[in-house]
Structure formats: C-alpha cells, structure tokens
N, C-alpha and C positions, 0 to 999 in steps of 0.2 A: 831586140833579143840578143843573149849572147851567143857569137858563135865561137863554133869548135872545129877544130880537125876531124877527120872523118875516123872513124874507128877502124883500127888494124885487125886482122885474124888474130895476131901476137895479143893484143890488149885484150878484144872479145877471151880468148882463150883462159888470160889472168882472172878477168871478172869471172869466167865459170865455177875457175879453181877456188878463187876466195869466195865464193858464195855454196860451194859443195861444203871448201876444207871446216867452213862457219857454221851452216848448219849441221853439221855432221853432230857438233858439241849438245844441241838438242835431244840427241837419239841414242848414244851411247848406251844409257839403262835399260831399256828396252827391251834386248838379250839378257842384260845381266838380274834381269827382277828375281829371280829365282835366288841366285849367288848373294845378293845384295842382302835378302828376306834371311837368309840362312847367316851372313855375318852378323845382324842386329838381332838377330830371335823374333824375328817376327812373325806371320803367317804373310803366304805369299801375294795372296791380293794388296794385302794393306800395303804393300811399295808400291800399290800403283800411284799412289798421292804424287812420286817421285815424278815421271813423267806429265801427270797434272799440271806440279806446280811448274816445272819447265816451262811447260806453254802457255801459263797463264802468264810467266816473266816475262816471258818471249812477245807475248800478248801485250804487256805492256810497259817495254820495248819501242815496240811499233806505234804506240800512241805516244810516247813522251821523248823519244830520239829518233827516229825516222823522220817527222816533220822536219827537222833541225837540216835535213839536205835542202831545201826550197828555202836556207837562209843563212847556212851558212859555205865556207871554202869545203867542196864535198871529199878531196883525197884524204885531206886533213880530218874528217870525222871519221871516217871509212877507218885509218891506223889507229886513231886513236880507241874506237870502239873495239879493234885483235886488240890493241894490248888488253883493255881493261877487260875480254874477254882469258886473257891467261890469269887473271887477279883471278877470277872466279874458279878456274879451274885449278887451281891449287885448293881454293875454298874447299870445292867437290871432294877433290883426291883427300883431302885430311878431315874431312869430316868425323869428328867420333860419336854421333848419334845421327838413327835417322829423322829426328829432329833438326838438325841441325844442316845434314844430308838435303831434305829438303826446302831448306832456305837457301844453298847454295846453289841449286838448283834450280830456285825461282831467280837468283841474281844471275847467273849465267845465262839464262833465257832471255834476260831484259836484257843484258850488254852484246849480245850473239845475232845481232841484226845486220851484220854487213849483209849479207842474202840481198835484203830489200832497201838496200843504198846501193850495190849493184847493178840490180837490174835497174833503174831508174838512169842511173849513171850511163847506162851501156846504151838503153832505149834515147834519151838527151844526146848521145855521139852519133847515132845512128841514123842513116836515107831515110824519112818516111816511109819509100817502097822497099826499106831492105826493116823495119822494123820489126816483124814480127818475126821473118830468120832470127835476126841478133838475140831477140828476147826469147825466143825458143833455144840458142845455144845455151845462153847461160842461163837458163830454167834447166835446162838437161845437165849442167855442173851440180846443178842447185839439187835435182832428184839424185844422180848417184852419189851426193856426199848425204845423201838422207839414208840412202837404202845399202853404201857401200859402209858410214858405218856402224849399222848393226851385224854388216861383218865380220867386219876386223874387230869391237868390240865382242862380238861372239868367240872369234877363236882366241884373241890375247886372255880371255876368260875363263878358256878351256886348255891352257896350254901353261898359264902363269898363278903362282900362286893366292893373287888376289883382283878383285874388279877393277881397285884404286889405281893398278898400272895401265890401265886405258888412259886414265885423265891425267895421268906424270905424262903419258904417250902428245897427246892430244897439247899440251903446254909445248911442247916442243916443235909442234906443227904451227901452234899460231906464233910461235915467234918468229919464223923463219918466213910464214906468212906475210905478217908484218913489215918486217923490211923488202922484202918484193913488192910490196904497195907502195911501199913510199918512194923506192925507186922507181919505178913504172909507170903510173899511173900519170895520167896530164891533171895539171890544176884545173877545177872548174870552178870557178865561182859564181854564186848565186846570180841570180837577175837583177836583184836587189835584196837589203837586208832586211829583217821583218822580227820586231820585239816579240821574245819567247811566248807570250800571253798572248800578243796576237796572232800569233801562228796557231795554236793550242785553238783558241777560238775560232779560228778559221775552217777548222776541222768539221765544228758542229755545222754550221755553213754549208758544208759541202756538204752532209749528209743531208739536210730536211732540200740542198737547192737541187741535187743528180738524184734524178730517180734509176737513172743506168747504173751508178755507184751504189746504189741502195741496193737493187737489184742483182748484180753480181759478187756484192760482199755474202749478203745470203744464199747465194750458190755455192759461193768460194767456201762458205763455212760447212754447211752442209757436207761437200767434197770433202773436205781434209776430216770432218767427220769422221769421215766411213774409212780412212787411212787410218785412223787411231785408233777406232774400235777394234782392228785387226791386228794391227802390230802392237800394241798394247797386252792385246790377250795371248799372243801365240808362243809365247813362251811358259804360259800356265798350260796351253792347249797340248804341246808338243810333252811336254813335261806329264800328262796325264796320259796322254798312248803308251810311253814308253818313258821309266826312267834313266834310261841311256838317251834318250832325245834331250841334250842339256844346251846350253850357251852355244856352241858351237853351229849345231844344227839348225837352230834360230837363226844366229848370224849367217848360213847359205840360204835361207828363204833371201835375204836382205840382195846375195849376187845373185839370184831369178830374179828379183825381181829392177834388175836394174834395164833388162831387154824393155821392160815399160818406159826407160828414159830416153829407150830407143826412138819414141812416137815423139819427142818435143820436138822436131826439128822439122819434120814431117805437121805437128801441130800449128809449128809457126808460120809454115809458107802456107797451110789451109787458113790459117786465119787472115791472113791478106787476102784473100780471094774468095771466100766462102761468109755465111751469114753465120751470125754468133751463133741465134737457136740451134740451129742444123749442126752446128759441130758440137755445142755444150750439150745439145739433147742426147748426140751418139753417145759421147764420152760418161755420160749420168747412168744410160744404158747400160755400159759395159762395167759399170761399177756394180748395178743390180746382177747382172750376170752372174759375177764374181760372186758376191754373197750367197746367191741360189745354187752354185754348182759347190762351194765349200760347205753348204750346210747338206748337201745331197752326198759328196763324198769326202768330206773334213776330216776322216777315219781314218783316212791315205795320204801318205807324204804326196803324192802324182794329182791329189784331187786338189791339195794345198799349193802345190808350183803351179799349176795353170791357173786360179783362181789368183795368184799373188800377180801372174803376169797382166792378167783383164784388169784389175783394180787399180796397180800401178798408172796402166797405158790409160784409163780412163780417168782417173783422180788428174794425172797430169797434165793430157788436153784438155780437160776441162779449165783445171788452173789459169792453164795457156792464153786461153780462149776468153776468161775473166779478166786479167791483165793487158793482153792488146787491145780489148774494148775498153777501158776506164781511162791507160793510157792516152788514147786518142780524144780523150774529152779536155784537157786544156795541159798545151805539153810546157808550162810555166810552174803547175802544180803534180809535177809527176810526183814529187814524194810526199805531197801529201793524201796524192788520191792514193796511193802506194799505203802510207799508212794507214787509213781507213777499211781499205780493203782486208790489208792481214789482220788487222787486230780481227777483224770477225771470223778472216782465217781463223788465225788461232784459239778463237774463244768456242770454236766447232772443233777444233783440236781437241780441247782441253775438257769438253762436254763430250766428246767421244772416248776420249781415256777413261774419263771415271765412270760414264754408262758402260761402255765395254767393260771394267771389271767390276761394277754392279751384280752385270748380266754373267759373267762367267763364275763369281763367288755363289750367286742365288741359284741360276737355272741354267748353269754349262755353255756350250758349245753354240746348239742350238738357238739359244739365246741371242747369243754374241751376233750370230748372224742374220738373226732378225732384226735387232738396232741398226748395223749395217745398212742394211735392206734398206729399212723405213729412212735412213739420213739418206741414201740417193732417192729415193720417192720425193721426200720434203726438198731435193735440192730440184727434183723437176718441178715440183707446183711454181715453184720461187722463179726460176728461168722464166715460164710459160706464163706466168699469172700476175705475181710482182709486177706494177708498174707497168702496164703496157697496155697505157691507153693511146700511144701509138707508136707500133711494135715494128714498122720499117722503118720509121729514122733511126733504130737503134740496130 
C-alpha cells in the first residue's frame, strides 16, 4: 500500500476550506429563488428545478469523477476539477434564460466535487485512531461552506443590484482556491491505475457486494433529504410571513444554522468510540424533532432558528456517522465507496428539492414539514432494517 506523511493541522485545515469554499457553489440559489423567479418572469416555485438540477449534476459528478481519485494522481484532479468549476460559474453568472440557468447549474454540480476528493484525501493521510477527528474536521469545512453560503449569497442579494454578482463573487474564490491546491497539497498517487470502464464497473460491484454501503447510502440519502426539503422551501416560506422577510433574511437562517457544524467534531471522536445505530439513530431523531417543532411554530423566526439548529446538528452526524462506517470497509477504495455513497446522497437531495417545492406550491408550510418528517422516519427504517442480518459486525 502507499504510504504518506501524516497529515498536518495546516493541510487538514486547507482540505476543510476547499471542500466548504466547493460546496458552497451548490447552494448559492437557494436564498436567491425568489430574486432569480422575479429576473425571468416566472412564478416562484418553478425555480426550484434550479437547485434540482444542481444536485442532480452534483449527483452525477459523484458517479463519473469521484471514482477517478482510486486511479488517478489525486492533487492533480482535486485543481483541475476548481478550475473547471470557475468554467461553470461564469456559465451560471451569464446565463440569459432559466433554461439555460438551469443547465448551468446541472454543469456546475457535476465539476463541484472536490468536497468528496477531500475527505477521502484527508481520511487516506490520516491514524486509523485519529480518523474520524480528521473526517469530522473537514465535514465541519464542508457544512459551513453549505450553510455559510446561503449567507453571503443572501446578503450580496440584498445589498447589490443583481443575484449574478454572487457567481462573478464565487469565480474569484475558486481561483485563488485553486492555486492554494496546487501549492499545498502532497502528491498522492493512486495504488495502482485502473481503466476508466473498469473503474465505472467496479462501482456496481460494490453496491450488490456491501450491504453496510447499501445500507448507509439509504440513510445518507434520506438525511440530506430532509436538508433540502428545508432549505429549498424557506425562502418561499419566509417570503409568505412577511414581504420584508427577502434574500437576506434567508441567508441568516444559513449563520444559525452553522452552530450544527458545531456537532462534527464532536461527531467524529463519537464515531471512533460509539456503535453507528446509536449515534445515526440520535442524529435521525433530531431531524424528526426539527420538522415537528417548525411545523408546531414555523409562524416565528425563533420557532425556525432552533428547528434550523436540531436539523443541521442531526443531518450532520448523521452524515458523519455514514462516512466513517463505509470508510473503514476497504481503505484502497475510499473514493469509490465515497462515490457511491453521495451519489445517493444527492439523488435524496434532489428528491427533496422538488418534493419540498411540490409540497409548499400545493399544500404550504405544513406540508413541507411533513415530507421532512417522513425522509427522517424512511432514513430510520433504512438504518435499523436494511441489511442487518447481522447487525454487530457492522
């Protein structure tokens, strides 16, 4: 096997920042649906396709370049994937239809993978006994660049003449990104190289041969679920209390809800020491929580900041808790259990965007929190039920 140096505070530190500053480019529209709906003449649901299609790129992304770390030199894909992430956000930024809006969208989601070429990256540098710290740091880069920018895309929204100066913003950031990677980062090279097809095919492999991988991809999916069906809608939601509630005030749910990224770290030394159920069932829990106390008082900014805090901190260890368990199933294939896993992430993403604004175009608020509801109910059968015909080796 090849070895590495051991990972520095300085490097973990870069991996968190390049996988926040990355993801962040997913989340952007989210605050601005409203803004976005009103530059094309649309009605405001119909931009949820926006976010959709992100995740669905994003989605597959994950199946068609994440593999690619288990074969190829990984700093080298890591740059080269920020750049081709700035190609796309100029796409976004100059978009003149949201036809076009949202193919841009879906291209940026597929090249916006460094996230999950990081954490692998980092998990590969890292002590066995120090793994689940390291992978909890940079999952906690990874949460505030999700939830810091709907943000900053909330206020540059609310402060500047048009949404498109987020994504001029956001071009600027991956380039400077960019070259911080390439300086910094150690060469890894693969184990060995492995022809693009059979990489691809290796994929299905894993899924019919890990039932632990089966098993917490449909968790993982579920979770991120119930993040989308929330942040998806609450800009329709806040927008309907008040029409002073705009972009802005969206983008502060995003800093509450960053104290949830608080819990990664915390997540990750519980995951070395603690049994998956036990901590993925808390975390499923506290997402049902969430859904039950914003449907009981979603009327109030106060009832919406503590419900954003329980959903974050539970969507995240749970996350957590899904990725140090798959990790440890064969650490030769970290990026492709790595891929497997988010693509169902995100295809629960992406089925929580457009259920959430089903539910809040048809039947409101109410609604929106019922779907919620039920993706953490469906993400505990999955935990508890899935595969576990026997439930202590795993």
């Amino acid at each position: 096997m090849h070895s590495s140096p051991p990972i520095s505070p300085r490097l973990v530190g870069l991996l968190a920042i390049a996988a926040g500053a990355t993801v962040a480019n997913l989340y952007y529209s989210q605050p601005l649906l409203v803004e976005i709906a009103s530059d094309f003449g649309v009605q405001p649901a119909t931009v949820s396709i926006v976010p959709t299609a992100t995740q669905l790129g994003y989605a597959t992304g994950l199946l068609l370049l994440v593999p690619l770390g288990d074969s190829l030199e990984r700093r080298r894909l890591i740059v080269v994937t920020t750049l081709c992430a700035v190609l796309m956000l100029f796409g976004v930024a100059f978009a003149p239809t949201l036809g076009w809006l949202t193919l841009a969208s879906f291209l940026l989601g597929a090249v916006s993978v460094v996230p999950q070429l990081a954490v692998p990256f980092a998990a590969h540098l890292a002590a066995p006994e120090q793994r689940g710290r390291i992978v909890g740091i940079v999952m906690s880069g990874l949460l505030v660049g999700i939830l810091l920018s709907r943000t900053l895309s909330g206020w540059i929204g609310a402060y500047t003449s048009s949404w498109r100066d987020v994504y001029l913003l956001a071009i600027g950031v991956m380039l400077m990104l960019a070259v911080l990677l390439q300086r910094t980062l150690p060469r890894l090279p693969p184990s060995r190289p492995i022809a693009y097809t059979a990489l691809l095919a290796s994929l299905f492999h894993l899924v019919r041969s890990e039932p632990v991988l089966r098993r917490h991809a449909l968790v993982g999916g579920c979770g991120f679920a119930t993040f989308s069906v929330f942040w998806t809608t609450l800009a329709f939601h806040l927008h309907h209390l008040s029409p002073d509630y705009g972009s802005e005030v969206a983008g502060m749910f995003g800093l509450i809800g960053v104290t949830g990224a608080l819990v990664a770290p915390l997540a990750g030394r519980l995951a070395d020491r603690v049994s998956a159920p036990l901590l993925n069932g808390g975390a499923l829990l506290l997402v049902l929580l969430a859904f039950l106390l914003m449907g009981l008082t979603g009327t109030t900014l106060l009832g919406l900041a503590l419900g954003v805090v329980l959903l974050d901190a539970g969507v995240q260890a749970s996350h957590l808790s899904n990725q140090t368990r798959i990790y440890a199933l064969h650490p030769d294939l970290r990026n492709r259990l790595n891929a497997v896993y988010m693509v169902m992430y995100f295809l629960g993403g992406a089925a929580g965007s457009a259920l959430g604004g089903y539910a809040w175009q048809h039947a409101g608020w109410l609604a929106v929190c019922a779907v919620g509801a039920g993706f953490a109910v469906a993400g505990m059968f999955a935990l508890f039920l899935v595969g576990r015909a026997n439930p202590v080796a795993h």
